[in-house]
N, C-alpha and C positions, 0 to 999 in steps of 0.2 A: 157824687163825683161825676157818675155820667151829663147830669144837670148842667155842672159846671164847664163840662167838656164843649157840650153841646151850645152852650152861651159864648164862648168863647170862639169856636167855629161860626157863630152869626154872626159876631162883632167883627173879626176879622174877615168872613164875607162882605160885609157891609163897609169897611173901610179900603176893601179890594176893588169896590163894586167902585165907590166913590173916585178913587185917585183911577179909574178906569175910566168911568165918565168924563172924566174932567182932562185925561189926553184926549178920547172923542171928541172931545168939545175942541180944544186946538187944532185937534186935527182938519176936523169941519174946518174951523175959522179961517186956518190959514189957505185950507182949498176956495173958502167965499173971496178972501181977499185978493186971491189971485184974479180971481172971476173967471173969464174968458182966454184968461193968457196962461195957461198952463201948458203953454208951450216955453216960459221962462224957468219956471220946475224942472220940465224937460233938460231944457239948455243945460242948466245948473247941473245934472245928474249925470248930463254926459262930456259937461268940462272935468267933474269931477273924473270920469273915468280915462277923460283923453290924460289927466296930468299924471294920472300913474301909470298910466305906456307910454311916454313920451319919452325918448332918451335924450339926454342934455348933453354928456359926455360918454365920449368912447378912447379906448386906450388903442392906439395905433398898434401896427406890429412892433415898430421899432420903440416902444413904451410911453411914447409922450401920449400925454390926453388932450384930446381935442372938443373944442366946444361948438366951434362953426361946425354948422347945419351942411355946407358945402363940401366939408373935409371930413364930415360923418359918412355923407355919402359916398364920396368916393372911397373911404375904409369899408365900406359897406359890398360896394362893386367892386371891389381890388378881392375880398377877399370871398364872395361868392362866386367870381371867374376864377380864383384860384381854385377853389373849392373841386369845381365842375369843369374845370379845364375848358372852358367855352372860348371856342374860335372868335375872331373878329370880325370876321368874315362868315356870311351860312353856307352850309355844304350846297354842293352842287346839283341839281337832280338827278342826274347820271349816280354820285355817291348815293343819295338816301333811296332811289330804283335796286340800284345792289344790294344796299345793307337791306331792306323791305325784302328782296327778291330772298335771301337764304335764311330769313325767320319767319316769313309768313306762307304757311302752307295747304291751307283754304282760302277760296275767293268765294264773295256772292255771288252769285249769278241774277244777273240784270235781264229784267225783260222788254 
């Protein structure tokens, strides 16, 4: 019985070994075929990953879905200015001297 065990673990070794080789061998192959342009491997690996972060369509506020690249973005800026309530305008330095002046209460000293 142990015989038979052990015969069987070799054969099934040996047909692991073989369908093993034999992707090495494709795998080789296709890297020869490439040659010198495995920067088109490259490309391919990272179209493939621009196409699943890529958004096609976004659902407005008001519910419609939009597909223009133009009217993504500005869904995009509409609702990140919302977000963060960001002026149009930058504050003024006189404002961020203030706001700076009553939260920072160490300075370097410069020599």
């Amino acid at each position: 019985l142990y015989k038979q065990l052990v015969d069987k673990r070799t054969t099934l070794q040996t047909l692991l070994n073989s369908k093993i080789k034999r992707l090495l061998t494709h795998t080789k192959y296709s890297f020869y075929t490439q040659g010198g342009k495995c920067g088109r491997m490259l490309a391919k690996a990272l179209q493939q990953n621009t196409q699943r972060t890529y958004i096609t369509t976004i659902k407005s506020k008001d519910g419609t879905r939009t597909h223009l690249i133009p009217a993504i973005l500005k869904e995009f800026h509409a609702f990140y200015t919302n977000l963060y309530n960001l002026r149009q305008t930058p504050p003024r330095p006189e404002e961020i001297t203030h706001f700076l002046s009553n939260r920072i209460t160490q300075t370097i000293p410069t020599n």
